[in-house]
N, C-alpha and C positions, 0 to 999 in steps of 0.2 A: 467675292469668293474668299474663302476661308484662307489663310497659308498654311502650305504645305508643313509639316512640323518632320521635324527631324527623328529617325530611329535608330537610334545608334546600335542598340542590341543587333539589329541587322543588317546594316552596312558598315559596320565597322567590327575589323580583326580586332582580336588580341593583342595588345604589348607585347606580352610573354605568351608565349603557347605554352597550353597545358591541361591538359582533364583534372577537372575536379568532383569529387567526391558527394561534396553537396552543396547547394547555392538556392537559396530562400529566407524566409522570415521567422522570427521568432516572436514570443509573448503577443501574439497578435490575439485579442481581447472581445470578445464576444459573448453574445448568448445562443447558448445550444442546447435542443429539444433530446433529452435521453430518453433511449427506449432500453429499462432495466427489467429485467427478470421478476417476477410479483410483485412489482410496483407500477401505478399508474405512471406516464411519459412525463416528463417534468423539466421545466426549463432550471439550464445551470449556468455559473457564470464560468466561459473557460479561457485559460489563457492557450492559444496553438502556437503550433509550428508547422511551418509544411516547406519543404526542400524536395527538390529533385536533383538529379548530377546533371554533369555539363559534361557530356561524352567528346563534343565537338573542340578539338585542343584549337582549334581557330576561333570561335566564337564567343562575340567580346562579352554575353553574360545570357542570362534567362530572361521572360517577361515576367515580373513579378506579380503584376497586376492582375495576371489569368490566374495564379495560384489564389490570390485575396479576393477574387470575385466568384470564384467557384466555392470556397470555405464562405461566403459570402451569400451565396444561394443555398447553399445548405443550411446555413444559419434561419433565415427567413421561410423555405419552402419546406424542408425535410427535417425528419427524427435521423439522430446517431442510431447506428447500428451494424452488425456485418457487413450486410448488406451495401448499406449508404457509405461506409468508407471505403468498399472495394471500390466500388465509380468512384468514389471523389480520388483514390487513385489513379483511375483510370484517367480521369479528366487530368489529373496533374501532368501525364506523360504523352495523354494525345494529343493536349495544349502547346507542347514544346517536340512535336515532334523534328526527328534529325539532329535533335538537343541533346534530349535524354529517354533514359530507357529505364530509371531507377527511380523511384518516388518514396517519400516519406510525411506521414506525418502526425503529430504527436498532443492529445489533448490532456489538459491539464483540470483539476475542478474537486471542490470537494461535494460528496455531495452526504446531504441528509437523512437521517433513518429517525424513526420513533424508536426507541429504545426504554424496555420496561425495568423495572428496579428490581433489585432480586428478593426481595418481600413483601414490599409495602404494596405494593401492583403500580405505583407511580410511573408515569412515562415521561421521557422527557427528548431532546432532539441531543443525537450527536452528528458530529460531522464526521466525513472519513476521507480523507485526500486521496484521492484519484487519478491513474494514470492508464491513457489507452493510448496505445502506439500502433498505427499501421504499417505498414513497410512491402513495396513491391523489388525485389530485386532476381533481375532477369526474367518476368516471368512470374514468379512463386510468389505470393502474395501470405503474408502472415500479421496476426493481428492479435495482439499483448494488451492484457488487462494487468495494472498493477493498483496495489493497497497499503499504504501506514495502515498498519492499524495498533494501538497502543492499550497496555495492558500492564499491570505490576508485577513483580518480579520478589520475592522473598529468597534472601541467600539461604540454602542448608546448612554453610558451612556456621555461619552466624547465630541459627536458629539453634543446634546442637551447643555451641559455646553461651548459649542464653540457658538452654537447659541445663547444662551443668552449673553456674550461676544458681537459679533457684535450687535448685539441687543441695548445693552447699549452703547456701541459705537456708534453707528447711535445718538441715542436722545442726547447724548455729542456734536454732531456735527450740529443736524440741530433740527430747530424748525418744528413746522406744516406752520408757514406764508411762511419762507424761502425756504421751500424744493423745489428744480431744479431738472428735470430730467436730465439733462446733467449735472452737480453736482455730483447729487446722483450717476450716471452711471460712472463715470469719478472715485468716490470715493473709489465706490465697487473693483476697480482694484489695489486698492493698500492694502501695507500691512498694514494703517492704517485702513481701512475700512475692511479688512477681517483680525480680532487681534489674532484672535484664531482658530484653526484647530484641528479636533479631530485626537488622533492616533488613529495608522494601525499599525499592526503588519504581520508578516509572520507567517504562522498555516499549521500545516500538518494535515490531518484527514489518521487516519491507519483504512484501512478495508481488512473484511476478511469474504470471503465467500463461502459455500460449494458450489460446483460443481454438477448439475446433470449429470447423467449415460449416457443421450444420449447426450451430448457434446462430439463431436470430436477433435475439435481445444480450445484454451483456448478464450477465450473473453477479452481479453486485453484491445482492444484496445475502445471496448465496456463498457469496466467500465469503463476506464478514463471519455469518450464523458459523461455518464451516471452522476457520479458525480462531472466531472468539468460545467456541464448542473444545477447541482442543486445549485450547489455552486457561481455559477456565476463571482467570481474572481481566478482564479486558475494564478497562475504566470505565466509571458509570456516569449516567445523565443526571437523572434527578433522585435525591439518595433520604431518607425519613434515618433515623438511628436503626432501627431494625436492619436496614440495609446496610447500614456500615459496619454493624456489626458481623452480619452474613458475610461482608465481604473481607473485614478479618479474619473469621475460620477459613472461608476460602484462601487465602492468602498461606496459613499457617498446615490448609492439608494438601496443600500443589508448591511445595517448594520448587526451587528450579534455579540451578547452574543456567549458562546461555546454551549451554549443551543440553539439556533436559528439554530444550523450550522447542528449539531445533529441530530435535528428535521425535517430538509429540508432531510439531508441524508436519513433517516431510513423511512421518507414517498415515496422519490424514489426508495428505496428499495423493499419498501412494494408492488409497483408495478409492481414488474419484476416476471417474471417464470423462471429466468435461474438459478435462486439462492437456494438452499435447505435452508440456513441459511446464515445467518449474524450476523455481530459482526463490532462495528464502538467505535473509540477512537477519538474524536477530541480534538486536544491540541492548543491552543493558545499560543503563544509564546510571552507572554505578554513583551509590551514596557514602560509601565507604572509601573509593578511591575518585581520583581525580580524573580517571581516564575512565574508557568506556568495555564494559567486556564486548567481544563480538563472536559469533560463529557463523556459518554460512555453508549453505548446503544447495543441493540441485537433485533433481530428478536424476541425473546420470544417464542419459540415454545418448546414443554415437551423436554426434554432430547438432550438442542440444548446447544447451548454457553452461556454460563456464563460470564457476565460482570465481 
């Protein structure tokens, strides 16, 4: 006969009494089946977390094991989706009941899109890091899709002290009697005729948005289109000159402060029905200075996200 093995989680108290907040695992690493929005289901690699609280101030911890063997079975038997994380909520707090009443838990992953060039028609893969977060507390069950998604930034302020540069450049070189249009056209093409160029930087915008109830699949690939739509320079996959070029004009007719970017986001937000709430951080990754610009916005509604 086997011996008997000790449980300490259940027969033994606390040191200290005390409720806590949350008590589970982190960067726990697996592969999980997605079920995204007009894309076929597709295994990603993610790293979780899954916690639930520890209501009982007596009780000397949680079983861990029930939370990694349930993210465990879903791994193996089930697609990600509404759905699937309401029960694997569920499982996390009927697993420990008398324990806890609060469940959490949080996937990690980036996942992959075909993504076309803006003229050449080239395709090429990007990644987009991914963040789904469930959360049951008391009851109320809410479940947060979040996105980097990364895009270039051209200052105005920069872009205007550029034009003035050529500007005065030009009147250094030609008078009013003198001026050639094959001159002038011939001019424009070099680096003395175009002396200054404004920067660009690389800017991530981090959003994050609640989920409605009758969403099945997650909308992935829908918010990317949604805010690299708004944002109009989102970084490219695979790029021939034609596209680099396209993506210069672009660059030079969507300037944009961290406030412009902001602004563009949270009014195509404002549009959407898929979204209970939102929450938007755009960071400039400034080239001109050392530190970073930032703004940060939210949908605004009573009892929503906090900037």
């Amino acid at each position: 006969m086997s011996p008997i093995m000790p449980d300490i989680a259940n027969h033994t108290t606390a040191q200290t009494e005390g409720t806590l907040d949350w008590v589970g695992m982190s960067n726990i690493e697996m592969p999980i089946m997605i079920s995204s929005q007009d894309e076929s289901p597709r295994m990603v690699s993610a790293y979780v977390d899954a916690f639930v609280n520890l209501k009982e101030p007596q009780a000397k911890g949680i079983h861990m094991s029930r939370l990694y063997l349930l993210l465990d079975d879903l791994s193996t038997s089930n697609e990600l989706n509404y759905q699937s994380i309401v029960s694997l909520l569920d499982g996390f707090i009927s697993s420990h009941q008398e324990l806890s009443d609060n469940a959490k838990v949080v996937f990690k992953f980036d996942y992959h899109l075909r993504r076309k060039s803006l003229i050449s028609g080239k395709e090429g893969w990007k990644a987009y890091p991914i963040t789904i977060t469930g959360r049951v507390n008391k009851g109320e069950v809410s479940i947060e899709l979040a996105l980097d998604m990364r895009y270039s930034s051209t200052c105005p302020c920069s872009a205007a002290l550029a034009r003035q540069l050529i500007q005065r450049s030009f009147t250094e070189k030609f008078t009013q009697e003198d001026v050639n249009f094959e001159q002038v056209h011939e001019w424009l093409g070099t680096t003395e005729g175009i002396v200054a160029t404004p920067h660009s930087q690389r800017s991530v915008a981090e959003i994050k948005v609640k989920l409605n109830a009758n969403l099945t699949e997650f909308p992935i690939k829908y918010l990317v289109d949604l805010t690299e739509g708004a944002l109009k320079t989102p970084v490219q996959a695979a790029v021939k000159r034609e596209d680099e070029q396209e993506f210069a004009r672009l660059n030079g007719q969507n300037l944009m402060f961290c406030e412009d970017a902001a602004r563009k986001l949270q009014h195509a937000m404002n549009q959407e029905n898929k979204f209970d709430d939102f929450w938007l951080k755009i960071n400039h990754l400034e080239s001109l200075h050392a530190h970073d610009a930032v703004s940060i916005t939210t949908k605004g509604i009573e009892g929503g996200y906090q900037p």
